[in-house]
N, C-alpha and C positions, 0 to 999 in steps of 0.2 A: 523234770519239773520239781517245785518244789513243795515238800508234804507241809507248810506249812499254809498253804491256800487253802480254802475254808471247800467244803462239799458243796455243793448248788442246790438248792432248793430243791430241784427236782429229784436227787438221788436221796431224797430221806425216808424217814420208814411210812408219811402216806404215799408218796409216789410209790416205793417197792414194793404195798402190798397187790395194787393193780397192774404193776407194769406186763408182766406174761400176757395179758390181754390187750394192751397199750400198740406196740408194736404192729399186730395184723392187722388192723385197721386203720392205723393211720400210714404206712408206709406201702404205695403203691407194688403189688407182687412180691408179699414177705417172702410169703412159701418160696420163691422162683430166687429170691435174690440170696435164697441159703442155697438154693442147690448150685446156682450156678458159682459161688462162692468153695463151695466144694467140688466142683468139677475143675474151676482153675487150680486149687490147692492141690491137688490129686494130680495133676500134669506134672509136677514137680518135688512135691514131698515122696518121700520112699513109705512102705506099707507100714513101719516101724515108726515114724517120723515122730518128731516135736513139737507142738505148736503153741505161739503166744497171743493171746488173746487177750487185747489191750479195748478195756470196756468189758468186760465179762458179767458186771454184774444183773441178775435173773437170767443168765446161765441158758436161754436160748440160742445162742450163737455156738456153744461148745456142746450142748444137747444133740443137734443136727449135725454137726461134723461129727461127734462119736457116736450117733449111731448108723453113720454111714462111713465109716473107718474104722476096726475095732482093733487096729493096732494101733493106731493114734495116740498121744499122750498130751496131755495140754495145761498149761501154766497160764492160769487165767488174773487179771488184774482189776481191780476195781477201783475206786477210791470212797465207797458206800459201806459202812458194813451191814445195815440194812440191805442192802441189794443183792452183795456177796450171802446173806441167809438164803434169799429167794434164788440164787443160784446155785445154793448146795442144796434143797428141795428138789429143783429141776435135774438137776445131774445127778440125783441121786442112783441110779442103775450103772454110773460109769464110775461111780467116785475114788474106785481105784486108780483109774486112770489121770484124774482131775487134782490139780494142786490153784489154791484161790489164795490170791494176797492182797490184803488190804492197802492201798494206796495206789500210785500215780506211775509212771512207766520205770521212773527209780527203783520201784519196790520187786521190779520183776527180775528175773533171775538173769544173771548173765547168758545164759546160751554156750552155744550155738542151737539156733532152732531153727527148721525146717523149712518153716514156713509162719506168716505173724496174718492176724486178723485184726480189726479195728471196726466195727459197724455201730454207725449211727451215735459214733462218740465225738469225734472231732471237732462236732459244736460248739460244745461245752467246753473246748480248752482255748482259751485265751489266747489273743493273736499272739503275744509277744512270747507264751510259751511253744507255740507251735510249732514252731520249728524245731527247737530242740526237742520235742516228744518223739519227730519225725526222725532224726537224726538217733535217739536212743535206741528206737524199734530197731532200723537199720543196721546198728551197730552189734545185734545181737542176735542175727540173721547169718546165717550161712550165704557163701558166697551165690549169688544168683537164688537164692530162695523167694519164692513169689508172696506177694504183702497184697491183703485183698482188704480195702476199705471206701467205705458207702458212705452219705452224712448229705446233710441238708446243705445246697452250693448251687447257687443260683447268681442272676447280674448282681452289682451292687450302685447302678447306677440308674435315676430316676428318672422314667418313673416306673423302667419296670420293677426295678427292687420291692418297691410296693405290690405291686402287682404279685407277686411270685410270695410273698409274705399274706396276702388276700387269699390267694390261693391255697397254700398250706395251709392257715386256718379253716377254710372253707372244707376242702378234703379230709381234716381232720375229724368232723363233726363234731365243731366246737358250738355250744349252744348260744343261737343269736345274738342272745343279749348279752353273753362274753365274749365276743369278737374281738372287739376292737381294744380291751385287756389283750387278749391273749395275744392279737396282733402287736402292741407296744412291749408287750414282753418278751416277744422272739426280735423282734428290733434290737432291743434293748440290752437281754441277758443272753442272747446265744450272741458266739463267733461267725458270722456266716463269711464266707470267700466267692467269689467268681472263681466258677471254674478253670479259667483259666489262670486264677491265683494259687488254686490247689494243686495243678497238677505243676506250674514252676517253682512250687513248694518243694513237692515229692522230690523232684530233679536236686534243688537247691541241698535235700538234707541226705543224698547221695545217690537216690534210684534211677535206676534206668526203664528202659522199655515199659514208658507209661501208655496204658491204654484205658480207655472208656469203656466199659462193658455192659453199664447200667444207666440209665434215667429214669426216673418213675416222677413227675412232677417236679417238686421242689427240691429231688433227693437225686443226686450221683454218686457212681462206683465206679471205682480203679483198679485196677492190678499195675504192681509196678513187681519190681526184682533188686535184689539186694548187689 
């Protein structure tokens, strides 16, 4: 991707000061969808391992894997620097462990790594970069190393699109009388895909053994392999 694409609204420094709070509540089974994200990483990364954590910024996603792997090491990305603060805050007991880089999947290190994370980011990147974000991760991945990412991916055909866009707002506890804002703005500023756009994504940018692991409303998870 290219760092000259602007940050999104949502990753600046009012979103990053609530975000740590942001997440439990609006995505169906946080707590559950870190473990079981760690339980598939753990099948396949060794106790020593690597990991790229593409989205890292407020540092919840690299928190919960290192403190349930303490030989883990982790190269986390952002494209916030607001958010990347809120994630050296969070990570702060691991920060030996934790390397954060400001920008897009460019920015992250060549690898070989272990194993690669991606939650509740893929919204936010643009159709026409998608694939190549997809394809960078990949590339930077040890052979068969497991890619675990979650994100908002529902129909895209009406009227349930609507529907499933009613519903994340709804779920989210957005207050009434900004609904139907907040609904034209996920319309509008997020990337959403059909699931089944995502996963002949994943395939398309070189993964194999894709599988579903997760649903929680509006939001699914994958595990694929490099």
């Amino acid at each position: 991707m290219s760092d000259t694409v602007p940050t999104p609204p949502a990753f600046g420094a009012a979103h990053a000061g609530s975000y740590v709070q942001g997440p439990p509540r609006q995505v169906p089974g946080f707590d559950g969808l870190h473990r079981m994200m760690s339980l598939l990483l753990a099948e396949r990364v060794p106790a020593d391992g690597r990991i790229l954590v593409l989205g890292a910024g407020g540092g919840l996603e690299i928190k919960s894997l290192a403190d349930a792997h303490p030989g883990w090491s982790f190269d986390g990305v952002d494209p916030s620097a607001d958010m990347l603060g809120i994630a050296e805050s969070t990570v702060k007991p691991h920060r030996t462990r934790v390397r954060l880089h400001e920008g897009y999947i460019d920015a992250a290190p060549e690898g070989p790594f272990d194993g690669a994370t991606c939650l509740l980011t893929l919204h936010f990147v643009p159709r026409d970069q998608r694939l190549e974000t997809l394809r960078q991760v990949h590339r930077r991945l040890r052979p068969g190393a497991p890619f675990v990412l979650a994100h908002i991916s529902f129909a895209q055909t009406e009227p349930e699109r609507s529907q499933w866009i009613a519903r994340h707002v709804t779920y989210g506890g957005v207050d009434p009388a900004q609904a139907e804002s907040a609904k034209r703005a996920i319309a509008t500023r997020l990337t959403i895909l059909s699931p089944e756009e995502d996963e002949a994504m994943l395939r398309e940018a070189g993964f194999g053994g894709v599988s579903l692991f997760y649903a929680g409303l509006s939001f699914r998870g994958w595990v694929a392999y490099a």
